[in-house]
C-alpha positions in Angstrom: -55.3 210.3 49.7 -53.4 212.0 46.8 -53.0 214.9 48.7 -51.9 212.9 51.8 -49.2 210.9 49.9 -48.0 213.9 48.5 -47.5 215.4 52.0 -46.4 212.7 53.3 -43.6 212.1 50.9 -42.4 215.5 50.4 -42.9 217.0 53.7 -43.8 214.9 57.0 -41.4 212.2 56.5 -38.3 214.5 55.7 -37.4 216.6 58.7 -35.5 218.8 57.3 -38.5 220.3 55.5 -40.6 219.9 57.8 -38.4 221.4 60.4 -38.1 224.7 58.5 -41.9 225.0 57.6 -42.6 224.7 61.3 -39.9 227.9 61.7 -41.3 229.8 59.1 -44.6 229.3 60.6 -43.4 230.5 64.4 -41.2 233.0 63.2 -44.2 234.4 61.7 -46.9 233.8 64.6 -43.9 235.8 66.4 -44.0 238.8 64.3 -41.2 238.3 62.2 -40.9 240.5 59.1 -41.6 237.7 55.8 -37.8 238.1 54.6 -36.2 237.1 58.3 -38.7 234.4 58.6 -37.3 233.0 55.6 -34.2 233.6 56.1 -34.7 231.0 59.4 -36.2 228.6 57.6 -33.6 228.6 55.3 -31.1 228.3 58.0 -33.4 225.7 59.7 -33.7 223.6 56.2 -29.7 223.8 55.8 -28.7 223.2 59.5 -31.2 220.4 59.4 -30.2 218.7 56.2 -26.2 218.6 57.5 -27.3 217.4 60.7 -29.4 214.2 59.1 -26.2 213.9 56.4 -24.0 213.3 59.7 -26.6 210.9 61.2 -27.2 209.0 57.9 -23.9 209.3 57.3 -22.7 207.3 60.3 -25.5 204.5 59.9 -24.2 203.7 56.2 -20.8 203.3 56.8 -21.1 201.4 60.5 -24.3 199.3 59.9 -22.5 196.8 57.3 -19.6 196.1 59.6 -22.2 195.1 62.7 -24.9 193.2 60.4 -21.9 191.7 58.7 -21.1 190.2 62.4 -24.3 188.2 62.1 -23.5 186.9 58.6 -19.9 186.3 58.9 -19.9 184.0 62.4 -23.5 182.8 61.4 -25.2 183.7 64.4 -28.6 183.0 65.3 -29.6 186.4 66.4 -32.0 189.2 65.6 -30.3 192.7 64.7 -32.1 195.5 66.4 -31.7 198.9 64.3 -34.6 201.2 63.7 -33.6 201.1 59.2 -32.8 197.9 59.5 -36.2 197.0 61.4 -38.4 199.0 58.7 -36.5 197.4 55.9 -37.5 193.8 57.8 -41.1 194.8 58.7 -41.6 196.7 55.5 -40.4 193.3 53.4 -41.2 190.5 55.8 -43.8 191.1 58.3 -46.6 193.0 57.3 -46.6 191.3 53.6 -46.8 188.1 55.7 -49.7 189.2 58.0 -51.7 190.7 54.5 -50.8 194.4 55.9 -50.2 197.2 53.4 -47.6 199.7 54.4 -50.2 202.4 53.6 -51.8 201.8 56.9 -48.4 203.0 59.1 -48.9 206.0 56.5 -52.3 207.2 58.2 -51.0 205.9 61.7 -48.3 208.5 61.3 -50.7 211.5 59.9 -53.2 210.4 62.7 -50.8 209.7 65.5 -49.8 213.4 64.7 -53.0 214.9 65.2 -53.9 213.0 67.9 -50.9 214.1 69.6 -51.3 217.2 69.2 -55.1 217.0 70.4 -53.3 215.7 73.9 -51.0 218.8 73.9 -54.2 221.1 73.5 -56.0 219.5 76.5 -52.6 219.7 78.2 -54.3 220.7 81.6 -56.0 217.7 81.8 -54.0 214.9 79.9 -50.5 216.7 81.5 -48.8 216.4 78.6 -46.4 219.3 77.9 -44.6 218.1 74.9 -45.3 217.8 71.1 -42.6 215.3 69.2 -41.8 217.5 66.0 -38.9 214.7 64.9 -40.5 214.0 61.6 -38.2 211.1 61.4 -38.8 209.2 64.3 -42.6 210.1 64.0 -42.2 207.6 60.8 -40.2 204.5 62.9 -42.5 205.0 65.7 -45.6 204.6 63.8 -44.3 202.2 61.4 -43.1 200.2 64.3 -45.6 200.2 66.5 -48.4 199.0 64.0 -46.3 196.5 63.1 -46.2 195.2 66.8 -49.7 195.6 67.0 -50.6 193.7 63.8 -47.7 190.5 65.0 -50.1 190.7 68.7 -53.8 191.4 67.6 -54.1 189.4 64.2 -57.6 189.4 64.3 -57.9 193.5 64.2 -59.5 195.3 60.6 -57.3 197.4 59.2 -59.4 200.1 60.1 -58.9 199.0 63.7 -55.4 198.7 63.1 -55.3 202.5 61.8 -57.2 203.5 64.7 -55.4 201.6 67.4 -52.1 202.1 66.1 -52.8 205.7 66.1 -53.5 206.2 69.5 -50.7 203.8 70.5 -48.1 206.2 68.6 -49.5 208.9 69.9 -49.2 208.1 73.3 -46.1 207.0 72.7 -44.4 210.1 71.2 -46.1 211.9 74.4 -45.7 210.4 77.3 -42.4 209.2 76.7 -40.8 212.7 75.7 -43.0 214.2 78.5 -41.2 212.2 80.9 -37.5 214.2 79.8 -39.0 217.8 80.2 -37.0 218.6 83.2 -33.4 216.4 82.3 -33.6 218.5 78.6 -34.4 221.9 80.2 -31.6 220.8 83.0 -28.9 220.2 81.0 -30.0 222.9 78.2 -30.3 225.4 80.9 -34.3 226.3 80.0 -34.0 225.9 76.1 -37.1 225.0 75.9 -37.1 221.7 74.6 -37.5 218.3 75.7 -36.3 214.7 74.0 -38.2 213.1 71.0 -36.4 210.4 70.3 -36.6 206.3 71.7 -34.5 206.4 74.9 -36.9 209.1 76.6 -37.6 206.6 79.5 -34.0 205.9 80.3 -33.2 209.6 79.7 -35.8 210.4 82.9 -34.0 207.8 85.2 -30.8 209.0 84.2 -31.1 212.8 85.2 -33.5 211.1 88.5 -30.6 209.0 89.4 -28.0 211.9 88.7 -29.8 214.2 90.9 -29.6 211.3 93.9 -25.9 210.9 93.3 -25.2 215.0 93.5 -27.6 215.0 97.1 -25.9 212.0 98.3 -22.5 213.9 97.5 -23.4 217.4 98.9 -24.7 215.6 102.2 -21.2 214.4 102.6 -19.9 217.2 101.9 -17.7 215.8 98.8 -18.2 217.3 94.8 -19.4 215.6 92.2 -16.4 214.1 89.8 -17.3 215.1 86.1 -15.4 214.9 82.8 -15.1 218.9 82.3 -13.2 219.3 85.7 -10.5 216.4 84.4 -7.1 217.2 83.2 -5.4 214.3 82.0 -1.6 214.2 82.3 0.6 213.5 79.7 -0.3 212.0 76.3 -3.8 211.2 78.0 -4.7 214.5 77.5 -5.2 214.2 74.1 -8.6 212.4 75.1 -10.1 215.8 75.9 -10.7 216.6 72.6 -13.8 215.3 72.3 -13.1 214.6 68.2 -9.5 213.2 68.5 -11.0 210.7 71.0 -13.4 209.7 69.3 -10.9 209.1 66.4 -8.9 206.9 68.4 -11.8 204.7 70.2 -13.3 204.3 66.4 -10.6 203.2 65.5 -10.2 200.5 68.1 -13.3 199.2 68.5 -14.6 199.1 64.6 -11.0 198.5 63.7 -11.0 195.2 65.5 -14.6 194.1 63.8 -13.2 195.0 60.7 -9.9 192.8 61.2 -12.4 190.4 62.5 -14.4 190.1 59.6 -11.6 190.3 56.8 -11.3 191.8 53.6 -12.5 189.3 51.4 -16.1 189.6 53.5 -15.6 193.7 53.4 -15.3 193.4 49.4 -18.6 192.1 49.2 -20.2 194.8 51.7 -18.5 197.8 49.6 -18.0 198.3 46.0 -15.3 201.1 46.7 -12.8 198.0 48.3 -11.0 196.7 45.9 -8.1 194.2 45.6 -5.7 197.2 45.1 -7.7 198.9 47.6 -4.8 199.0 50.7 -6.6 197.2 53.8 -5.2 199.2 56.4 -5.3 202.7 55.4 -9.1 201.2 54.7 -9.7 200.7 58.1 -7.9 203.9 58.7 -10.3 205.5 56.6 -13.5 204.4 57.6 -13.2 204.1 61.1 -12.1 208.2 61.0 -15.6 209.2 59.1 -16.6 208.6 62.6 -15.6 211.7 64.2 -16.0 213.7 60.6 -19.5 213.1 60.5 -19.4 214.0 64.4 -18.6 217.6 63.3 -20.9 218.1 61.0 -23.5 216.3 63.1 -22.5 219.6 65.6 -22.2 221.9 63.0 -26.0 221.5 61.6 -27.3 221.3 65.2 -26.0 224.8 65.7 -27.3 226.5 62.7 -31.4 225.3 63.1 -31.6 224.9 67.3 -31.5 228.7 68.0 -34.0 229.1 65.3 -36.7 226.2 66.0 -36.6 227.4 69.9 -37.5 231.0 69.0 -40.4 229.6 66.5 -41.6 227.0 68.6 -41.8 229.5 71.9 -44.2 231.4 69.6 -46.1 228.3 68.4 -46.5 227.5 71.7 -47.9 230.9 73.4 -50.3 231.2 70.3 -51.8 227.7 70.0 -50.0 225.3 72.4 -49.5 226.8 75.3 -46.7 225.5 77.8 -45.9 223.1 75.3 -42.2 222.1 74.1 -41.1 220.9 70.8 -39.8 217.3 71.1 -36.8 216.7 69.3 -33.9 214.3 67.8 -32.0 213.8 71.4 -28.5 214.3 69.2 -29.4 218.3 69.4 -28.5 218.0 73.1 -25.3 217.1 72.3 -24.1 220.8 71.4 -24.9 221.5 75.2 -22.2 219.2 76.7 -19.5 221.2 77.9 -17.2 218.4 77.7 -17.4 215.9 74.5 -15.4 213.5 76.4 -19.2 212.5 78.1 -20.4 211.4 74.7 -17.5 209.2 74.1 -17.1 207.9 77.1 -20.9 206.9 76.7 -20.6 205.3 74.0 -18.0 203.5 74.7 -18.8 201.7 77.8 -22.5 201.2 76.6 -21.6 199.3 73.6 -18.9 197.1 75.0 -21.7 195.9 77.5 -23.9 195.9 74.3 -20.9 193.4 72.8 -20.7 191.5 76.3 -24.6 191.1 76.7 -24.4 189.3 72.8 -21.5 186.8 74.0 -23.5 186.2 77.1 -26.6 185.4 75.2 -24.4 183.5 72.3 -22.5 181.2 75.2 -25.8 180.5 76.7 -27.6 180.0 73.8 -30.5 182.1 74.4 -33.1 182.0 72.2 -33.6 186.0 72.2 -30.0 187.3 71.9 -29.4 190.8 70.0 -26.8 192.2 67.8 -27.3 195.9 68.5 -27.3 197.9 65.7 -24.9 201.4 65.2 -28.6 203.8 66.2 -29.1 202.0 69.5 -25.4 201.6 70.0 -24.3 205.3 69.8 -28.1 207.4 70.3 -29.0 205.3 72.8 -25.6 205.2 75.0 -24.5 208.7 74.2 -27.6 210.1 75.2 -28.1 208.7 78.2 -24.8 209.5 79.0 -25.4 213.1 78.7 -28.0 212.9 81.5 -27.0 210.9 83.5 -23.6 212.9 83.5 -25.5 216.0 83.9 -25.9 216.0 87.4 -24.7 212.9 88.6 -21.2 213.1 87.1 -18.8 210.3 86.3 -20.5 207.8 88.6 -23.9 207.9 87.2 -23.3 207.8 83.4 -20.8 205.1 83.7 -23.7 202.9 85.9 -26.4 204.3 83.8 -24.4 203.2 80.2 -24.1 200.0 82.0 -27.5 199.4 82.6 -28.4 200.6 79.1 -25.9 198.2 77.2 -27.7 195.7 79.4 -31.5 196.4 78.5 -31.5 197.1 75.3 -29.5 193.9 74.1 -31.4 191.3 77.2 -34.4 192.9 78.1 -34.9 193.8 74.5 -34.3 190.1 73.0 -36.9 189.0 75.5 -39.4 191.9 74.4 -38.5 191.0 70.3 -39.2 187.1 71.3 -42.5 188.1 73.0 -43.7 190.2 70.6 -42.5 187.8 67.4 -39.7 190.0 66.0 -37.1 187.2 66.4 -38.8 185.0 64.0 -38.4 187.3 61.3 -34.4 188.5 62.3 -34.8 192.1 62.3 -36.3 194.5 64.7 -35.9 198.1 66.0 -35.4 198.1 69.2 -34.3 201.2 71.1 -34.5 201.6 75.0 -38.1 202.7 75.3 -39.2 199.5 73.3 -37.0 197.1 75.1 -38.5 198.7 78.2 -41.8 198.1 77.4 -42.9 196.0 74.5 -42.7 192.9 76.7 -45.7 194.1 78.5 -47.3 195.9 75.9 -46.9 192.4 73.9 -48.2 190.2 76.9 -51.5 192.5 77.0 -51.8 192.6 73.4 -51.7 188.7 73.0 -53.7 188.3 76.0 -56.2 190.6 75.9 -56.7 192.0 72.7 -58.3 194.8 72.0 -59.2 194.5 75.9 -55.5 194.6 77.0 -54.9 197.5 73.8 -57.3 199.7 76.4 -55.1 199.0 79.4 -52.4 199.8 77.7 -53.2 203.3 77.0 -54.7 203.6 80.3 -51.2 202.8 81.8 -49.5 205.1 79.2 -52.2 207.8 80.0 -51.7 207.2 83.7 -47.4 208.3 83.6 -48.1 211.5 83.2 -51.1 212.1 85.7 -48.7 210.7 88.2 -45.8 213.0 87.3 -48.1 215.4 88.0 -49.2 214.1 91.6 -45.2 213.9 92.4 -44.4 217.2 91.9 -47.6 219.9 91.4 -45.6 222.6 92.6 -43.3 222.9 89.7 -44.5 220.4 87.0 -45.6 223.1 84.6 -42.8 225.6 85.8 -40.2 222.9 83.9 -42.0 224.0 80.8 -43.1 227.5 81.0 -40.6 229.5 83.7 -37.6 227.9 84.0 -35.7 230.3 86.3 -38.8 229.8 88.9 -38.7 226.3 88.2 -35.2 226.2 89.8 -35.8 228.5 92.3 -38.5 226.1 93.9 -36.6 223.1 93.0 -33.2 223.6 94.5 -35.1 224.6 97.9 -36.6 221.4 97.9 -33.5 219.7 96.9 -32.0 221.4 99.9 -34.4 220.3 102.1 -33.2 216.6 101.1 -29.3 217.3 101.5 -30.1 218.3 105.4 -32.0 215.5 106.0 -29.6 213.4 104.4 -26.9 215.0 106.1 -29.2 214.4 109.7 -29.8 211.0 109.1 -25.7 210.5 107.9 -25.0 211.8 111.3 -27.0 209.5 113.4 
């Protein structure tokens, strides 16, 4: 357990280090001389470390002003946000069930290998991915054995290791499984699918895309997208993907902020002051937005090319046709227009904003504040694959839908499941998709409705699989083949479209 804990401190649960031992390792299985396999570590560890700096340094300075929402209006709602979830789970809930936090510690290390044991027997489980984001390894197996310990009380904690285990495992596979062809889509065959919490919403997004860009070429019309736009005039400054981002920050958070007033700010952050000017402090804080965006793209640059070379190695020595899943913001260097991300996150969190009035006006007893994770990863994500193929259209519908789920369908899954009662949950898209049902077996069935669970879970893949045998393991191991069988099929739809148009 010493040993564990140490790895587990220093290693597993920070990414960054994680990240680069896993390059050092494929550089070498590749044949890389010692000194160049080091040298891409070291490039992995730095890329890496910026990269979490820009995510970390986003959720500090935008969390306050959205939980301060809660506080100041005193609303009765529960703020979903993965930190903010842990913090309530590690504090709250499982000290109030009798749960040590150790436990989600072996879940994780477990969850891991058990993963990877459904990556080896790949041919028969049909998994092709392996979730290598250290950091959301640690939310998904802290939150999930926290759901499992509010459901099934009566479990041991050795059950609770065991069953939260599988449950993450699963998890962290079949749900990046399901984004193998939308990530090698819209990376062009970089060989890497998403390991993050909006996987599910990811898959419909590119599906739906795709049936938007048939629908089009059957009529014979192109599909509108964000790169092909010129604005006129001062509009035009929007297509700089930073500036715009400047400007919508400054809006949106700018408003909350005015909302919330400086006295209630002063108490949120020692570095506002009396003297402190309040509107060049608005100024200021709403602009580390697009900062942290650069950097954010800056350390995605620098460890990508090096993790896909070490990971293809990985992969042909021990896990073959597997892909590294990872933290879905390393897509967003693939965008060839920024203005997809912003416009993403835009419309998703004002229907995030507008699902929370609904549910305040109604007085629902399951209504969300979303915190900033969901509210950018989630929409922005999405966005990119929905936007991918479907253009315009399909991001703005898909953004929609996402605002939607996570804050309504995920109240309901956080009141099913118990999180409301304690204020604080994590909810991102793939939990508010599913943790109503998982919740309802779990309370109902116990360890009998644990077992259906992972029979469902196990079942997704099998049937991607039956959908599409003829290029299901092209997606992950020959990517130019994989189009060249694809787009005949999807050729084969736009005439018969285009047949049953004319009739």
């Amino acid at each position: 357990m010493e040993v564990w804990s140490w790895f587990t401190r220093n290693i597993f649960t920070d990414p960054a280090i994680f990240m680069a031992l896993m390059i050092l390792v494929g550089l070498l299985l590749s044949r890389k001389k010692f000194y160049e396999a080091l040298a891409g570590a070291l490039k992995g560890y730095i890329g890496y470390s910026v990269f979490s700096l820009a995510s970390g340094g986003m959720t500090g300075t935008f969390r306050p002003i959205l939980l301060g929402l809660k506080d100041r209006f005193n609303l009765s709602a529960t703020i979903s946000d993965p930190y903010f979830g842990m913090g309530t789970l590690q504090s709250s809930i499982m000290p109030d069930l009798g749960r040590s936090m150790s436990i989600t510690a072996l879940v994780m290390l477990f969850g891991f290998l058990v993963s990877i044991l459904l990556a080896l027997l790949g041919k028969i489980t049909k998994i092709r991915t392996l979730n290598v984001a250290g950091n959301c390894l640690n939310a998904f197996a802290m939150v999930n054995t926290c759901t499992i310990a509010l459901c099934c009380p009566s479990l041991s904690d050795t059950e609770l290791i065991i069953y939260g285990s599988i449950f993450t495992a699963l998890c962290c596979s079949v749900y990046s499984n399901l984004t193998v062809e939308a990530a090698q889509s819209v990376t062009d065959g970089a060989g890497m699918a998403v390991g993050h919490s909006q996987n599910i919403m990811d898959c419909f997004a590119h599906w739906l895309g795709e049936k938007f860009s048939i629908k089009a070429r059957a009529k014979g019309k192109e599909i509108k997208k964000y790169e092909d736009m010129n604005l006129p005039g001062w509009l035009s400054i929007f297509d700089d993907m930073y500036v715009a981002a400047a400007i919508v920050m400054f809006i949106i958070f700018g408003i909350m902020l005015l909302a919330l007033g400086k006295d209630y700010m002063m108490t949120q952050d020692a570095t506002l002051t009396e003297t402190t000017d309040w509107n060049m402090y608005i100024f200021k804080t709403t602009m580390k937005f697009p900062i942290y965006m650069v950097m954010l793209m800056t350390g995605l640059r620098m460890f990508v090319a090096e993790l896909t070379v070490a990971f293809n190695a990985i992969s042909e020595k021990i896990l073959r046709g597997t892909l590294p899943a990872v933290d879905c913001a390393v897509f967003y260097g693939f965008v060839p227009s920024g203005t997809t991300i912003t416009a993403g996150f835009i419309i998703g969190s004002l229907t995030m904003l507008a699902s929370t009035f609904i549910g305040v006006v109604l007085n629902l007893p399951f209504i969300l504040i979303m915190g900033f994770i969901p509210m950018f990863f989630d929409n922005a994500t999405v966005a990119i694959f929905a936007h991918n193929k479907g253009g315009i259209k399909a991001q703005i519908l898909c953004n929609i839908l996402t605002g939607m789920i996570d804050v309504l369908i995920g109240g309901i899954s956080c009141y099913i499941v118990g999180y409301t009662a304690y204020g604080g949950a994590g909810m991102n898209i793939d939990n508010s998709v599913t943790y109503w049902l998982w919740g309802l077996l779990m309370q109902n069935g116990g360890r009998v409705g644990l077992i259906i669970m992972f029979i469902i879970l196990l079942a997704i893949p099998q049937i991607q699989y039956r959908v599409c045998k003829d290029t299901y393991w092209l997606a992950s191991t020959d990517w130019e083949k994989y189009k060249e069988v694809h787009e005949e099929k999807v050729d084969q739809q736009v005439e018969k479209l285009k047949a049953k148009l004319a009739a």
